[in-house]
C-alpha positions in Angstrom: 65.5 -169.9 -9.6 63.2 -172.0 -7.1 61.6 -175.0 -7.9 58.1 -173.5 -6.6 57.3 -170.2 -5.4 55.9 -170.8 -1.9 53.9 -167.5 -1.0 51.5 -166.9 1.5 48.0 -165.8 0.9 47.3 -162.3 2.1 44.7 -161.5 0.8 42.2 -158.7 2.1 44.8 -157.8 4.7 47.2 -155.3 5.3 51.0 -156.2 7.4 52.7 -154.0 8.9 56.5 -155.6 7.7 58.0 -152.9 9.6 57.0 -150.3 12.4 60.6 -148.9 13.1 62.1 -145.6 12.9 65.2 -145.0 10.5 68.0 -146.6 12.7 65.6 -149.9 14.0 65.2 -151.1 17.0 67.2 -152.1 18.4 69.7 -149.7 17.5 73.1 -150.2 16.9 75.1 -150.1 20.2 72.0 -148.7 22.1 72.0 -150.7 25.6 68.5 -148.9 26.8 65.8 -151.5 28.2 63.8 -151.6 24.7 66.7 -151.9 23.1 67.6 -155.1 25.1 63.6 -156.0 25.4 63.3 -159.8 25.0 59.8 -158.9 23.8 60.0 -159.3 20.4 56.9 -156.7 19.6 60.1 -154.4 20.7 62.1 -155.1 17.9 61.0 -152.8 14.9 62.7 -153.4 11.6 62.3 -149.9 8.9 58.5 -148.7 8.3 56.6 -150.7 5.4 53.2 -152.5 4.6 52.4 -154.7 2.2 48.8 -155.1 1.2 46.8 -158.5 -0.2 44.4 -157.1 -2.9 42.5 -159.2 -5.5 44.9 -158.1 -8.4 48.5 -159.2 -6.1 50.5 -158.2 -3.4 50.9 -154.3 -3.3 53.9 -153.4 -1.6 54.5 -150.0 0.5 57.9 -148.8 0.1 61.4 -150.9 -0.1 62.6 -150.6 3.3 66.5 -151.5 4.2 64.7 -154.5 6.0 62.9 -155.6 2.7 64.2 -159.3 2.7 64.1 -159.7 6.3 60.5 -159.0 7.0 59.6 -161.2 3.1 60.9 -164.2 5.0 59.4 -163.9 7.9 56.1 -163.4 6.8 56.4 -166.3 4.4 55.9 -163.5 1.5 57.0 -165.1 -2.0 55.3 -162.3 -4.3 55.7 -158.7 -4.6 53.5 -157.9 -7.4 53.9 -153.9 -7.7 55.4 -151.0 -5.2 53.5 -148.3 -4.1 56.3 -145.7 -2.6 55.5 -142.9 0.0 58.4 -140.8 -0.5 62.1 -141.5 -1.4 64.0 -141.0 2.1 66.6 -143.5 2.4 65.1 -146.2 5.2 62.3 -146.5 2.5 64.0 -147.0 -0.8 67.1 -148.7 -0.4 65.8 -152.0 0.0 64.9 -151.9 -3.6 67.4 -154.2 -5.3 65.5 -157.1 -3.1 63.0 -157.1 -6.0 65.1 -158.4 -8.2 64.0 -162.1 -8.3 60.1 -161.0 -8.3 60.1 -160.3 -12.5 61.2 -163.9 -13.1 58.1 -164.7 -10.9 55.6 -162.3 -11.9 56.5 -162.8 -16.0 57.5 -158.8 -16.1 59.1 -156.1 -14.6 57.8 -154.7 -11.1 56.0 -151.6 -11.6 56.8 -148.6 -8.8 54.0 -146.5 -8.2 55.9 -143.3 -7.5 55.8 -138.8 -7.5 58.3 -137.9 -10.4 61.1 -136.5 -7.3 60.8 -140.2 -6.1 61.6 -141.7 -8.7 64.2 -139.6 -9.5 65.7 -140.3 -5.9 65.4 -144.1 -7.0 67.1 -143.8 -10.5 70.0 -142.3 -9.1 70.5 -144.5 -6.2 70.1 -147.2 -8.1 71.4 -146.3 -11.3 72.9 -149.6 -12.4 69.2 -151.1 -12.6 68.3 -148.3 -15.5 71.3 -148.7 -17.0 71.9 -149.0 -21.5 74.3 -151.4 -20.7 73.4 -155.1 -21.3 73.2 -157.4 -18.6 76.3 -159.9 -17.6 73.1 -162.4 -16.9 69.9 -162.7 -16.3 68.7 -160.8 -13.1 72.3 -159.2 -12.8 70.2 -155.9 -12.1 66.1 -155.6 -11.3 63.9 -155.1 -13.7 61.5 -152.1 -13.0 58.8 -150.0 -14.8 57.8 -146.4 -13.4 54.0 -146.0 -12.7 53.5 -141.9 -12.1 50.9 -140.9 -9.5 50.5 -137.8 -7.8 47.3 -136.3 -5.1 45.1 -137.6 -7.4 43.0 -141.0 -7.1 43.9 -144.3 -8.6 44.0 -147.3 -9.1 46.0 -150.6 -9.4 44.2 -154.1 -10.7 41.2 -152.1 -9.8 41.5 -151.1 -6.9 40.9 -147.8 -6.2 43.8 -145.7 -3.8 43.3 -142.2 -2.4 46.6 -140.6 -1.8 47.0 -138.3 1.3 49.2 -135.7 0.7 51.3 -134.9 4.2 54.3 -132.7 5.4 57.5 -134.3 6.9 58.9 -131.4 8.3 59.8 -128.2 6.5 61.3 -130.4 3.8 59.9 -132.9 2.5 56.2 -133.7 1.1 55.2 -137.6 1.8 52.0 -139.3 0.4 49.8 -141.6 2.6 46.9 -143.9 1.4 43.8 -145.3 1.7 42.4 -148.4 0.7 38.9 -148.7 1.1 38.5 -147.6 5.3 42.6 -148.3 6.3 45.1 -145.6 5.9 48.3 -145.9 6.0 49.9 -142.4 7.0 53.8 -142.7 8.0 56.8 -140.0 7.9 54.8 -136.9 8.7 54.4 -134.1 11.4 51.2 -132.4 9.8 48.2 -133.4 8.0 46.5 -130.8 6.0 43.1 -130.0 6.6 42.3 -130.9 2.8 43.8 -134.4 3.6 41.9 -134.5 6.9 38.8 -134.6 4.9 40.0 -137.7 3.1 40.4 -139.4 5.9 37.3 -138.8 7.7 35.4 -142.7 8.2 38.0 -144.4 8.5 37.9 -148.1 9.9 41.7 -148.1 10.9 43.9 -145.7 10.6 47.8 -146.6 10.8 50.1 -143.2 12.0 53.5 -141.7 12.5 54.2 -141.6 16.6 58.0 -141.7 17.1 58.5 -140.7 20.4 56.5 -138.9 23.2 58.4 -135.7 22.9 58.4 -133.7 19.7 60.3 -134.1 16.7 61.4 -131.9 13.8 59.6 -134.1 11.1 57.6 -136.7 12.6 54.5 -136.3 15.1 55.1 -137.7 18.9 52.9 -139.5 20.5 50.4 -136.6 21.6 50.1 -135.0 18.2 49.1 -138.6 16.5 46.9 -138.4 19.2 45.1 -135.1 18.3 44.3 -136.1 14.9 43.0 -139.5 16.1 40.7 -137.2 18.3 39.8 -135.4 15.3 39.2 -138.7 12.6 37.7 -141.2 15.5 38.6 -144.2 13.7 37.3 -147.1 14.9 41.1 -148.3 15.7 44.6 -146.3 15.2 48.1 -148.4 15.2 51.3 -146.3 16.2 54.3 -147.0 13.6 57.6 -145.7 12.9 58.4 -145.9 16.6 61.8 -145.0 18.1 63.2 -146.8 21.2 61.5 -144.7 23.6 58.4 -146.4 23.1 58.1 -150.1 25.2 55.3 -151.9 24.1 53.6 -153.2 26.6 53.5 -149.4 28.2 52.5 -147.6 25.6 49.6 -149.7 25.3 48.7 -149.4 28.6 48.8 -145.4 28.4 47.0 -145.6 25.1 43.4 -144.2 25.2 40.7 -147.1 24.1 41.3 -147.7 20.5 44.4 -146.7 19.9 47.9 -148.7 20.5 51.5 -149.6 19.2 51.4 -151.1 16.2 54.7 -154.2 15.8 56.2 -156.0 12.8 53.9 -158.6 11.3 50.7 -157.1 12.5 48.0 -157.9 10.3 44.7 -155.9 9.7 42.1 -156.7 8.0 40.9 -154.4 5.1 37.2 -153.4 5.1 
């Protein structure tokens, strides 16, 4: 274990660790001219968020990048999980946790809908195993917080999930904290969920390309409901690799533009 836990201080912000679609950017073998950008707001690792509150850090999903994006912010703490939905690119980073109880005094608790954690147990069953451990930390140690639509709330803070649709399939949450929400994976926002995201300071949305997708809104459609919300400012995340930066911002209406890994906002 480390001498001393050296962890930044986030608190009353929200990073973006990771504003990538499922594959990253740059994607593997892909020679296109944001895949071989120099500009490093072009290289997006899997979609996450971490938030600073009073209580601890509240993480947003394990994404396949989860140690990657911890170092590089100079993030020593992950206090709980909060989990959108249980698709691969933001689960599987999940056995990066593993050192956090030994810091924390306790196991991590994963705020998750029953299907996700059901996803998580049998990905990872060797962490919910009877079995005794070989050693100490040979698996994570992990506690199961339910949630559902309903409002909660973690060290007092309270957290309004947005129920969205990711394609005909698949049912993700989003979530507000105070006036940022953080709405990734989705193609279609209910009108009930519109409604709890009226007044919003910052909103953070799916865009993954500018032509339409099966499960994720382009670039137009995030568009339309930024039209309909007015937030103050909108960030762009999960992004494929036909979005360049520096473009896209300059086609952005005022307001809104690309979001990029290790962009920090500050919650209101």
């Amino acid at each position: 274990m480390p001498k001393k836990i050296v962890s930044a201080d986030i608190r009353g912000q929200m990073i973006l660790l990771g504003t990538g679609t499922s594959v990253g950017v740059p994607a593997i073998g892909c020679g296109c001219d944001v895949c071989m950008s120099p500009d490093p707001r072009n290289k997006r690792t899997r979609c996450s968020a971490i938030v600073g509150l009073p209580g601890g850090n509240l993480l947003i999903d394990t994404a396949t990048d989860l140690r990657t994006q911890l170092i590089r912010e100079g993030i020593g703490l992950v206090h709980a999980v909060l989990y959108t939905h249980e698709h691969a690119d933001h689960i599987f980073g999940l056995d990066d946790l593993r050192l956090f109880p030994f810091y924390i005094g306790g196991p991590v608790p994963l705020y998750c809908e029953p299907r996700v954690e059901r996803r998580i147990r049998h990905s990872f069953d060797y962490a919910f195993s009877d079995l005794p451990e070989t050693h100490s930390g040979s698996r994570p140690s992990l506690v199961f917080e339910t949630i559902g639509s309903e409002p909660f709330t973690i060290w007092n803070t309270p957290i309004t999930p947005i129920p969205l649709r990711h394609g005909p399939r698949s049912d993700v949450l989003g979530f507000r904290i105070g006036d940022v929400a953080y709405c990734t994976d989705t193609n279609d926002v209910p009108a009930a969920s519109l409604e709890k995201l009226r007044g919003l300071d910052t909103l953070v949305i799916d865009a993954l390309r500018y032509t339409e997708h099966a499960t994720h809104f382009c670039v137009d459609q995030a568009l339309e409901v930024v039209r309909e919300l007015r937030p103050r400012r909108t960030y762009l995340t999960h992004m494929a690799h036909e979005i360049e930066y520096v473009a896209a911002k300059r086609s952005l209406p005022p307001g809104v533009e690309p979001a990029y890994d290790g962009l920090r906002i500050e919650l209101r």
